[in-house]
N, C-alpha and C positions, 0 to 999 in steps of 0.2 A: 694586399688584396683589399677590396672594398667590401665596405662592413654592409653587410644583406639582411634585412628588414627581419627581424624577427618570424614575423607568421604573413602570409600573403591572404587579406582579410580586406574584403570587398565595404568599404562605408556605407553607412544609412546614408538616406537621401535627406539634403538637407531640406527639403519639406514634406509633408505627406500630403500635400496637395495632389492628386493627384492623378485625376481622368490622363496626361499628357506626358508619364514618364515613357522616355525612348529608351529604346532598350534595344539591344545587338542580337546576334540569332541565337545566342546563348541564354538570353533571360539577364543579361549580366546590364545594370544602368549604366550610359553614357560617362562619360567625363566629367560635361558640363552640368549635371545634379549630383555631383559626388565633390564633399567637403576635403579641401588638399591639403592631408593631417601629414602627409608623409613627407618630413623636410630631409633635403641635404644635408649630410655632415661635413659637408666640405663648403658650403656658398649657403645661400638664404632661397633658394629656390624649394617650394614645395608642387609634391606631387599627388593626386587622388589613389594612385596603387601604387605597390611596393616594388613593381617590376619597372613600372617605370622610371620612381628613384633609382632602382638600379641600374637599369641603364646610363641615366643620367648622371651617376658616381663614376662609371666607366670612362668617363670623358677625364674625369681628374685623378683617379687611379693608374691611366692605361692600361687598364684590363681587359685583355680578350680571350672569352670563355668558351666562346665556340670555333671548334676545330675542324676543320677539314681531311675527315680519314681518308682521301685518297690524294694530300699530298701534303707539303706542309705548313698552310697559309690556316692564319686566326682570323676571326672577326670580332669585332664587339656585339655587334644583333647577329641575331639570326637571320633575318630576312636577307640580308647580305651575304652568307652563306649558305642561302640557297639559290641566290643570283648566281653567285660563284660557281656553284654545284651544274649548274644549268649552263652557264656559258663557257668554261674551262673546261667542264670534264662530259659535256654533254657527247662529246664525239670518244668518248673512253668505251662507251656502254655501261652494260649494271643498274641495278635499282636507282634513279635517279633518287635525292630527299624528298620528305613531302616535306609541307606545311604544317604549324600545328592546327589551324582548321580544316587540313583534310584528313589528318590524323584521325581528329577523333569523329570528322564527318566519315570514315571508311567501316566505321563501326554499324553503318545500314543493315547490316545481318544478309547482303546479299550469298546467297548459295547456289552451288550448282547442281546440276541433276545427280551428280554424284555422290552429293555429302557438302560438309561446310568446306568453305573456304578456305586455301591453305596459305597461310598467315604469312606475309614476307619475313624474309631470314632479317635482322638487324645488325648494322655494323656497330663496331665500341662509341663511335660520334652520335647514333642515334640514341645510345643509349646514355651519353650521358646528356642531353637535350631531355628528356623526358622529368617530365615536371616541374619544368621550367616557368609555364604559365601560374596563372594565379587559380588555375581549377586543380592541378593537381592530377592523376594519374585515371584515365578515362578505362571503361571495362578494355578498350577493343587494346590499350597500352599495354595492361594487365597483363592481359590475354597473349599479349605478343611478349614479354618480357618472360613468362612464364616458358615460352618454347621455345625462347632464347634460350634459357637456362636447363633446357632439356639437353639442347641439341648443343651444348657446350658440353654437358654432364658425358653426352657419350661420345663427343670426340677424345675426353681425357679419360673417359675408362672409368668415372670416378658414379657414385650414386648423386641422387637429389640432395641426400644431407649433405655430402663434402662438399658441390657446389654452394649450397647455399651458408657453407663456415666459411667458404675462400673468397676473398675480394674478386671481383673483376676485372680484366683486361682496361688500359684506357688510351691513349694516341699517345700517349708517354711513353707507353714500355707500361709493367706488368706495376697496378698500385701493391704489389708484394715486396718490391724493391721500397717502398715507406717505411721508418720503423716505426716502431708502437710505442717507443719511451725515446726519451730524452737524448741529445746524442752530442756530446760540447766539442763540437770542432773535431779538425781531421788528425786519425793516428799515424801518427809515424813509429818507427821502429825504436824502442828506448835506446839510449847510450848507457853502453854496459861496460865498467871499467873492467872487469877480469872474472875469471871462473870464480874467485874467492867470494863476489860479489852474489852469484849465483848461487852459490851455495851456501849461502848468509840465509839467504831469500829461500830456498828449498830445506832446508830443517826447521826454520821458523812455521812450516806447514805442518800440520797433524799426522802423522802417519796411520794410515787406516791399516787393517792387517792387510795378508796376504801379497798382492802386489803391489800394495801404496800409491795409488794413482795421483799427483798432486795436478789437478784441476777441479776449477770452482761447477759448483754443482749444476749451475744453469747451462755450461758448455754441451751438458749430454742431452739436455733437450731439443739438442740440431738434429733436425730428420736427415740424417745421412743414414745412408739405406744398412741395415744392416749382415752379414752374411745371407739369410736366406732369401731378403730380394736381391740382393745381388747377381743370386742365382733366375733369376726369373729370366723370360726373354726380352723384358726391356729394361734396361739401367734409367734410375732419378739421377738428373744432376742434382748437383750438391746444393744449399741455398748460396744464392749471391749474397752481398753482405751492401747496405744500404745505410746513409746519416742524413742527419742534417747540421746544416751550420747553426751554432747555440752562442750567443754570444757573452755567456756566461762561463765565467773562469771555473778550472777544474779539470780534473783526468777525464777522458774519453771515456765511452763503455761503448761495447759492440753490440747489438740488438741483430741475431740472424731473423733473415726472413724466409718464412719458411716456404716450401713450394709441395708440400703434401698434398694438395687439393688441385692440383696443376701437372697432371703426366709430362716427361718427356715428351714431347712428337717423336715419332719413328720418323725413316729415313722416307716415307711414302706421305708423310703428315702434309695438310693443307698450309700449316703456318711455319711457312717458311721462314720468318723471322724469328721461331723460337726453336726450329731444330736444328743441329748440328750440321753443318758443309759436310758433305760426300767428298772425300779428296781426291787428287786436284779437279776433277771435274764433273759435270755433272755424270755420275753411272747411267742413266737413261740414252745418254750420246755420246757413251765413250763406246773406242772400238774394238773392235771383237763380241764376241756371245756375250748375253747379258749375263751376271755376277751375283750369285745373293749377297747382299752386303751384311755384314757383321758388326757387333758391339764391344771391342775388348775389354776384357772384367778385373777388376781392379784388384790386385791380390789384397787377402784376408784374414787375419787370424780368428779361428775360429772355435778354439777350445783351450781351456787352461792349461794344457800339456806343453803348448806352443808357445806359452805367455814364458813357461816354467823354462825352455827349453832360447828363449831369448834372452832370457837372466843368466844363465848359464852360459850363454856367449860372451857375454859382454864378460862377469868375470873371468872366463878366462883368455880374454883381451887383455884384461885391466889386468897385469901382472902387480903395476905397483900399488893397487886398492884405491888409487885416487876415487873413484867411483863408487864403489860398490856399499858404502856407511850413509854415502848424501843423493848417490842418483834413485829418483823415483821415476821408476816405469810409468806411461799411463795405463789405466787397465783398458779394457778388452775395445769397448764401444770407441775411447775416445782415438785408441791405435788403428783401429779402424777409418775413422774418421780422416785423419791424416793419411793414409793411404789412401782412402778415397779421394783427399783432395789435390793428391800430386800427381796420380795418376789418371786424372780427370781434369785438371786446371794447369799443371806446368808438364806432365812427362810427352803431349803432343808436341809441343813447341821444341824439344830438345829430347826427340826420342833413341837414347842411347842404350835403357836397360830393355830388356824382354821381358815384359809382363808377364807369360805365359809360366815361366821358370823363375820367377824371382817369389820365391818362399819365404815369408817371414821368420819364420823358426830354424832355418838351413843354412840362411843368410851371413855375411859377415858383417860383424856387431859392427863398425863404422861404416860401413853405406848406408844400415838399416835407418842407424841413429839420422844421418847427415838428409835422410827420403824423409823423414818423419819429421823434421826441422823444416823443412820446406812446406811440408802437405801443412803444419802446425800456421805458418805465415799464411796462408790462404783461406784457412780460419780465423785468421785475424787476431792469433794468441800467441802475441809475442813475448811472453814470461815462457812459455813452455818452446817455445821456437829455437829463441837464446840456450834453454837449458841442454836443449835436443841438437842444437850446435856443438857449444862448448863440448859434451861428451863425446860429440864425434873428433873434436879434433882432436881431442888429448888423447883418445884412443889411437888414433892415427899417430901421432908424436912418439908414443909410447912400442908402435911399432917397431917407429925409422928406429928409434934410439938401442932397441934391442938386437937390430940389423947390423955389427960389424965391418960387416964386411958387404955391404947392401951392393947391390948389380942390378940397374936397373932393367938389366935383359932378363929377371929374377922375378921384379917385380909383379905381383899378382892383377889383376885386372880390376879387381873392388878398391884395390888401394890409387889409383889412377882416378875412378870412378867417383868415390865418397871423396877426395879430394877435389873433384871439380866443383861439386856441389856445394861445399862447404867455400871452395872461393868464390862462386855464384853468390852465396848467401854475404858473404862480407863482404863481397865486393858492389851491390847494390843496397845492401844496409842505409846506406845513408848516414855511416860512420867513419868519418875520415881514417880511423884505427883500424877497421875491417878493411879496406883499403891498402894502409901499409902494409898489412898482414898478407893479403892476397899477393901483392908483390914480389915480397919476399919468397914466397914458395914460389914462383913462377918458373923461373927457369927450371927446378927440381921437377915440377909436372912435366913441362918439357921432352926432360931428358929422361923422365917417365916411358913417354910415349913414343921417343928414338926407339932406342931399346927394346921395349915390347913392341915393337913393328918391326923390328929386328928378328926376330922370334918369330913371328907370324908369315914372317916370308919365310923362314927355314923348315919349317911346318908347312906352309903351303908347295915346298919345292918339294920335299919328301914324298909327295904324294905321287909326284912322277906324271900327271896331266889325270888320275884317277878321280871322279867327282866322288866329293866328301859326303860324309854321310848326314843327316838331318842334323844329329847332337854334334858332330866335326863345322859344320856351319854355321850353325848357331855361336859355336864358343866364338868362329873366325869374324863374323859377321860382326858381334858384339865388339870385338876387340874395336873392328873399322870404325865401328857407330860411335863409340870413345874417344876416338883419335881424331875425326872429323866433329865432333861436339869442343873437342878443348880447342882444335880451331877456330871453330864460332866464338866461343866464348874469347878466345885471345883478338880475335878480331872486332870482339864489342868493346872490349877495354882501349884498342888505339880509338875506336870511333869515339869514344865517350872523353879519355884521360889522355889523347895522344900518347899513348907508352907505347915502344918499339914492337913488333910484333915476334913475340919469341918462337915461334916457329915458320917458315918460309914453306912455299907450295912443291919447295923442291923435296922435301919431306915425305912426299906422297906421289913422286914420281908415277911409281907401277903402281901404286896399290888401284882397288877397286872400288869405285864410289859407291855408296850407302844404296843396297834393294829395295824395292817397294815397300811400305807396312801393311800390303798386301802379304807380300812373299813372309815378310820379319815376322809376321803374326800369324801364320798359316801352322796347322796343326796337321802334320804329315800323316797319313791313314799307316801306309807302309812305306816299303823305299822306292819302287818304281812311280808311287804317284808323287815323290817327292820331286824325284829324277827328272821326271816330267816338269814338274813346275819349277823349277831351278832353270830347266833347260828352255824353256818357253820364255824366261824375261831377260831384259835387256841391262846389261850392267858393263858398263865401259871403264876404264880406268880414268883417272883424276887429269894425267898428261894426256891422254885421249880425248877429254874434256873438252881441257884447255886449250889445246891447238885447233881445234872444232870452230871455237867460239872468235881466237884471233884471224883464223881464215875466215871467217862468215859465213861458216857451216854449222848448219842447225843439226843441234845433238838432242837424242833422246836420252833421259834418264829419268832419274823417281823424284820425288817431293824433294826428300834429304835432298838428294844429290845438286840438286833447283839453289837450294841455299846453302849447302856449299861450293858454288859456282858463285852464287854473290857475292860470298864473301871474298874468295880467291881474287874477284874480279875487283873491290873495295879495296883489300890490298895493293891491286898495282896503281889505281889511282893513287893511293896512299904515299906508296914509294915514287911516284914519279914527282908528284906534287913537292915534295920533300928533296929532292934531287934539286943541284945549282944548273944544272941543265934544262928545268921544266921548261923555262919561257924559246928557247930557242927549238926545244925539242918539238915540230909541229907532229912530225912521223909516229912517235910515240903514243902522242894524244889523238892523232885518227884511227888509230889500232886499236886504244882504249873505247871510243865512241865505237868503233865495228864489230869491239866486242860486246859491249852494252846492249845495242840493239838487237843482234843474233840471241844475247839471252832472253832477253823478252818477245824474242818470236819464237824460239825452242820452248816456254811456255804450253805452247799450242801440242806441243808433241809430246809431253809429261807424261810419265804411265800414269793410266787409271787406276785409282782406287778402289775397294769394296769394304773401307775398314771407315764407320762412320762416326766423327770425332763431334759429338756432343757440345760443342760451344758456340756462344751467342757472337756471330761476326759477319760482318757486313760481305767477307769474300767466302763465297758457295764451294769453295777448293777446300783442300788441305790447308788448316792452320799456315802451314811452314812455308805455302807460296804465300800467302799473305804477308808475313812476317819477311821472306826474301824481297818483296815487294816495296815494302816501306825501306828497305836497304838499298834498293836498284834507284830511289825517289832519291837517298841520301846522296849515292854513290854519283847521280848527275849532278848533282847541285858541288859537289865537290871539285870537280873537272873546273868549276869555275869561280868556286868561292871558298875559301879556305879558311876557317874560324880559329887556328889554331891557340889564340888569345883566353877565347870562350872553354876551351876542351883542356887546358892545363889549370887554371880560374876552378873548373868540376873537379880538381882532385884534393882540395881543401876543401869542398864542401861550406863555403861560405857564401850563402844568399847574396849579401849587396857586394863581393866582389864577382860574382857570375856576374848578378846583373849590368854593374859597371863595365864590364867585358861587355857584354850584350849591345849596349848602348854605344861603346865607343869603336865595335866593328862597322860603325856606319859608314866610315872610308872605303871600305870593302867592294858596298855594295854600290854599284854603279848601274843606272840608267840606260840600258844597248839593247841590240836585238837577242843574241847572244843571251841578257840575262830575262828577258822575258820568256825565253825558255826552259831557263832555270825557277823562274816564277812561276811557270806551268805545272813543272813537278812540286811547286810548293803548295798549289791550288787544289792538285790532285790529294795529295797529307791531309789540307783539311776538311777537303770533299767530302772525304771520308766518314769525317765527325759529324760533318754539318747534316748530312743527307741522314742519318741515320739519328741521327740530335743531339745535341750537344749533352744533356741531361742525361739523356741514355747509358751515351756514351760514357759520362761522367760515373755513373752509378756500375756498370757493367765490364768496362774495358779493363780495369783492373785487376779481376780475375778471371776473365775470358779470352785477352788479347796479352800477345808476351814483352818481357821486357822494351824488345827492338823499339816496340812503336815508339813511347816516349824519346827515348837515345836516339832513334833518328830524326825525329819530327825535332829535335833540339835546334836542330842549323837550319833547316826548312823555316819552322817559323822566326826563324831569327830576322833570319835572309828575307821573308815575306814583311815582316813587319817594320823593316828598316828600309825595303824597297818601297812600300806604303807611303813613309813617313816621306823620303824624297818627292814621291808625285806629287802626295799633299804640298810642302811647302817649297818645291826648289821654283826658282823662279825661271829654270826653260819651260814652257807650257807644256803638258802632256802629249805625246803621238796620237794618230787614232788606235793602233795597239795597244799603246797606254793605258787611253781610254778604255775599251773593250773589257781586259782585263780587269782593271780598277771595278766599272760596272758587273765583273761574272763573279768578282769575290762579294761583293757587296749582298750581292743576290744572294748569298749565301744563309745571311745572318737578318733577323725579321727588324723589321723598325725601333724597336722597343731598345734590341741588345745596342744599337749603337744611338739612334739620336737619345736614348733615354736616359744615356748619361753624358750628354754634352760633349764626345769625345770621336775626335777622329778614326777613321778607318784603321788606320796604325796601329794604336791603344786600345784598339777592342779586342785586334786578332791578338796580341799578345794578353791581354788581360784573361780572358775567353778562353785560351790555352793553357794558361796558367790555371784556370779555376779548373779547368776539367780534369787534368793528369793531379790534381793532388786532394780532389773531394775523398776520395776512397784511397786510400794508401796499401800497396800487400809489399812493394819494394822502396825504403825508406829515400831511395834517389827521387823520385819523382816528388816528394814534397818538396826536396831541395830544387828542383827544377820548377816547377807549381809555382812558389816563393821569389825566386828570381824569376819568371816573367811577369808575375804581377808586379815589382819593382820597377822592371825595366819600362813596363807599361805606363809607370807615374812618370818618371824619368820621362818619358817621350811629351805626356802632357804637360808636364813642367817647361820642359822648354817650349812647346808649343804658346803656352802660357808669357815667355817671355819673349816669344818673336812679335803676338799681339800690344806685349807692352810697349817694343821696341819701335812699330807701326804707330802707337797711338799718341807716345811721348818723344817720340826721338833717342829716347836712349839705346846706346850700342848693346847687340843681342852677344852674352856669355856663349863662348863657345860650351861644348858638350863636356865637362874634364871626364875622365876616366873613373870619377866617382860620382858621378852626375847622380845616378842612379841613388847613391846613400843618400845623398843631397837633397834629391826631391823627396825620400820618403820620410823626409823629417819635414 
């Protein structure tokens, strides 16, 4: 940024001669009698005021301060920005900008019969323009800044004082996402060789009495709400977690930022970009009778009875003591905290438990642990994450091993459950060891979930066609929601690791796809109004589904149901692709396309929602179409490009061999019409980011938006940025399609990000991708991915680098080797 004039301070005139000083309607002296004290730091140029040096620094900075709040273009002047204002958005309607001389020429005190004037509303752009000039803040500014801050105060609920402690809004996203100290680079998840290590590191802690909570003291000053707003009728989300890059060596620290002085929006709020999606669609146009929507409340402990009575669990889990001398509980606030953040940040994206029934105190001691491990990651506290791991699995271990004669038709439902979670947690760790680990148990979840679906049909046939009763539903329901979530999850491990998929869709033949989180979260009065709403919604089975979607009949079902329809649908690409038959098999792959497209027209037909999930994301639905969505993006680009190089390279977790992969899939991608519509759905991946900002994005998506995004966007932008690098350099001239495209991704990205570092379209998008999925870390893959796209991104320049040498000297251009990528980043 360019360094800005200390005080904006108007020169004496350099004579006092002076019958003939001109002067502007402000009293302020001309130019040409004002002494040019104020030089460049950058060239020998001086200037009479300080705004004009600054301006003039802008040209060697590239700085542009003035934003456009109604769409996303910068300027360097201002005057420019209100051309723009005038000519682009003039046919939008709305407060056009003023000037700053009609600014503070509106200040004439005109009034109407009625009383004063009532003062225009201000956008975040007008407000950060205000004092810009060298005068400084005029009454009529004042005046309007002051009713800004009113009519903020009572959108958020909050008084004059909390507005005026909390930062303001700015075209960036909320300046509360800045932190306030120092922040050295981005975290990842530490490498932790074994429990022993853990519990090296947790006795070396103080023990305080009572419950022994080992967390550093500053953790409990995160405003996460505590039981009795919980209770209110609007939930706070949690604070997002924000850094900056330090280029100073050293461990990370986390700095939350806080959002106390900043309400929720309700589901009626004006600012759309800060309340949570209505799922899947908007409640105002969904059909049938309008809904009042609701908030689910994040369970709580909330008395030390429960704290006592959770200790109590675990010992008597922990038959062999391994726990119970080194494990420290956290107390009351920060247990809370952790449950407010899994059930607020990760349990929409993979809604398997019931909120409603899930008691902390009543609970089994390895789900509890394995929920509180994960809510601990989204807090960004990954010493107590790991510790809240580790217990959960040796609780689990300590199960199997007392189990004899174990029967997975036996198997209880928390033990399926806290085992998923726990391979969710290692198997995105971003440790190659959590990895093996995950592995290894797989088939035993599996054959988990045979068996207790075993069970659940013998239970459900018993019943003889009789509708079950709320608490009979709930358990059945719950069981479904587990069985269809380890699918997800097994189906993100082929997309990410190519690993086989251990369970097949024949698994779930009859069963019933997952209910609305309408129906899942409804709190039944009695039995007939239950009877009722059971019997009112629409729930099809899974082979119902499926045969719907290959005949090209659009089916109705819920969010869940939405994604796991993706992924059912990502598996048969999967298998077909993988088949020695693919390339002959045409029949197969028009089946796959007919089913593709039926599902994103059944879309349209999704049950509405009334249950409204509080996160920051660009799609106005249910989280879970969102997240099904970037999988439908994946799942086309598959049908025709298969990375398979790239997805076994992620299961070593080594940066410059991904990248190396990355770089030497470049044979892959080929040049046809065919893949320019594989380039479409990779345009739409970073549409996504771009429209909404890259920075935003960067800051927010990380605990607002679920694992998928990243793991899918992996082959998308791989696929975009190698298809990039061919137009740039192949020597058949581009189509006008070509063209088109080239120009609509360009548009994306402002001047600055690409010509401002000398580097092709190619090198930006992966660079750009790279920086954004790994600023804010809560799952340790994505820094590994982060990592190797900025590599791959040298890598592309590098040789771009040597195709110009190769042009300028004649020397023969090196082909790409499969470690190109290490190569250039040395």
């Amino acid at each position: 940024m360019s360094a800005i004039a200390g005080a904006s301070q108007i020169a004496p005139p350099a004579s006092p001669a002076a019958g003939r000083k001109a002067s502007n309607a402000n009293g302020v002296e001309t130019t040409s009698q004002k002494e040019k004290k104020y030089k460049c730091q950058f060239c020998s140029r001086a200037f009479s005021r300080s705004e004009h040096r600054s301006r003039h620094e802008r040209s060697h900075t590239k700085e542009r301060p003035f934003k456009c709040g109604k769409c996303r273009s910068t300027f360097v002047r201002r005057d420019l920005l209100l051309r723009h204002d005038r000519t682009v958005h003039a046919k939008d309607g709305g407060v056009p900008l003023q000037s700053d001389s009609k600014r503070r020429n509106t200040g004439g005190s005109k009034t109407s019969p009625g009383g004063p004037s009532k003062l225009p509303e201000m956008d975040d752009t007008a407000l950060e323009q205000f004092g810009d000039g060298a005068d400084g803040f005029s009454i009529e500014q004042a005046a309007m800044l002051m009713t800004n801050f009113q009519q903020r105060a009572a959108m958020s609920g909050q008084d004059m004082g909390a507005v005026h402690a909390e930062p303001m809004m700015s075209p960036h996203g909320p300046q509360l996402m800045e932190p306030t100290m120092p922040y050295a680079g981005s975290m990842t998840l530490p490498q932790m060789n074994g429990w022993d290590q853990m519990l090296a590191h947790s006795v070396s802690q103080p023990k305080p009495p009572s419950i022994s909570p080992s967390i550093d003291a500053h953790h409990d000053m995160l405003p996460y709400p505590n039981p009795n707003t919980m209770a209110g009728a609007a939930n706070t989300l949690p604070p997002l977690m924000a850094h900056q890059q330090s280029h100073a060596d050293g461990l990370p620290s986390f700095i939350p930022a806080s959002l106390d002085g900043l309400g929720t929006p309700s589901a009626l709020s004006p600012f759309t970009s800060m309340m949570g999606p209505v799922s899947p669609v908007d409640y105002r146009r969904s059909p049938g009778p309008p809904q009042q929507c609701t908030i689910a409340r994040a369970p709580q402990v909330e008395t030390d009875e429960q704290i006592n009575r959770i200790m109590d669990n675990i010992r008597r889990c922990d038959s062999e003591g391994a726990l119970v001398e080194t494990f420290r509980l956290p107390q009351i606030s920060v247990l809370n905290r952790y449950l407010s953040t899994y059930f607020s940040f990760f349990h929409h994206h993979l809604p398997f438990l019931h909120p409603a029934s899930f008691n902390p105190a009543t609970v089994s001691a390895p789900l509890l642990l394995s929920v509180l491990s994960i809510g601990a990651l989204y807090t960004f506290e990954q010493d107590q994450a790991y510790m809240l791991h580790i217990g959960s699995k040796v609780l689990v271990t300590q199960f199997l091993q007392k189990k004899d004669n174990f029967s997975s038709r036996k198997c209880p439902l928390w033990m399926m459950q806290s085992s998923l979670l726990n391979m969710s947690f290692a198997s995105w760790s971003g440790d190659p060891k959590g990895l093996e680990w995950a592995c290894s148990i797989k088939s035993l979840l599996a054959n988990m979930v045979a068996g207790n679906r075993y069970e659940l049909k013998l239970r459900s046939d018993a019943r003889e066609g009789r509708q079950p009763t709320h608490e009979e539903w709930i358990e059945d329901e719950g069981c479904r929601r587990t069985y269809f979530a380890v699918y997800i999850f097994f189906g993100l491990l082929t997309l990410t690791y190519n690993h086989t998929p251990a369970i097949s869709f024949n698994e779930f033949d009859t069963l019933e796809l997952p209910s609305s989180e309408t129906l899942w979260n409804l709190e039944a009065a009695d039995y007939d109004s239950w009877t009722e709403s059971l019997t009112a919604s629409t729930i099809i089975t899974f082979r119902e589904a499926h045969d719907a979607l290959f005949q090209g009949e659009i089916a109705r079902y819920s969010a869940f149901a939405t994604r796991v329809m993706i992924n059912a649908l990502f598996l048969e690409v999967w298998y077909h692709k993988r088949s020695p038959e693919a390339l002959q098999d045409v029949v197969t792959e028009y089946k796959l396309r007919l089913a593709l497209d039926t599902w994103e027209k059944s879309l349209e037909l999704c049950e509405p929602e009334t249950v409204v999930v509080q996160l920051s994301a660009p799609h106005k639905g249910h989280p879970l179409i969102f997240n099904a969505m970037a999988m439908y993006r994946n799942t086309r680009a598959r049908l025709l490009v298969d990375l398979k190089a790239i997805q076994e390279a992620l299961r070593y977790h080594d940066s410059y061999e991904v990248a190396a992969a990355m770089t030497h899939a470049r044979d892959k991608v080929k040049r046809s019409q065919e893949m320019l519509n594989v380039i479409q759905a990779c345009f739409d991946c970073i549409e996504v980011a771009a429209l909404q900002g890259i920075r935003w994005v960067a800051r927010t998506s990380a605990t607002n938006w679920s694992i998928e995004h990243p793991l899918c966007g992996l082959d998308l932008i791989v696929i975009l940025s190698l298809w990039l690098w061919r137009v740039e350099h192949d020597d058949e001239p581009a189509s006008d399609e070509e063209k088109q495209m080239y120009q609509k991704l360009r548009n994306l990205f402002d001047d600055d990000s690409v010509d401002g570092s000398n580097q092709k379209l190619s090198s930006t998008v992966a660079r750009l991708w790279g920086s954004m999925i790994d600023e804010v870390v809560v799952w340790g893959i994505t820094k590994l991915m982060g990592e190797s796209f900025k590599l791959h991104a040298q890598a592309l320049v590098g040789y771009e680098d040597a195709v110009m040498a190769e042009r300028n000297n004649g020397t023969p251009v090196p082909q790409l080797a499969p470690h190109a990528a290490e190569v250039a980043a040395y």
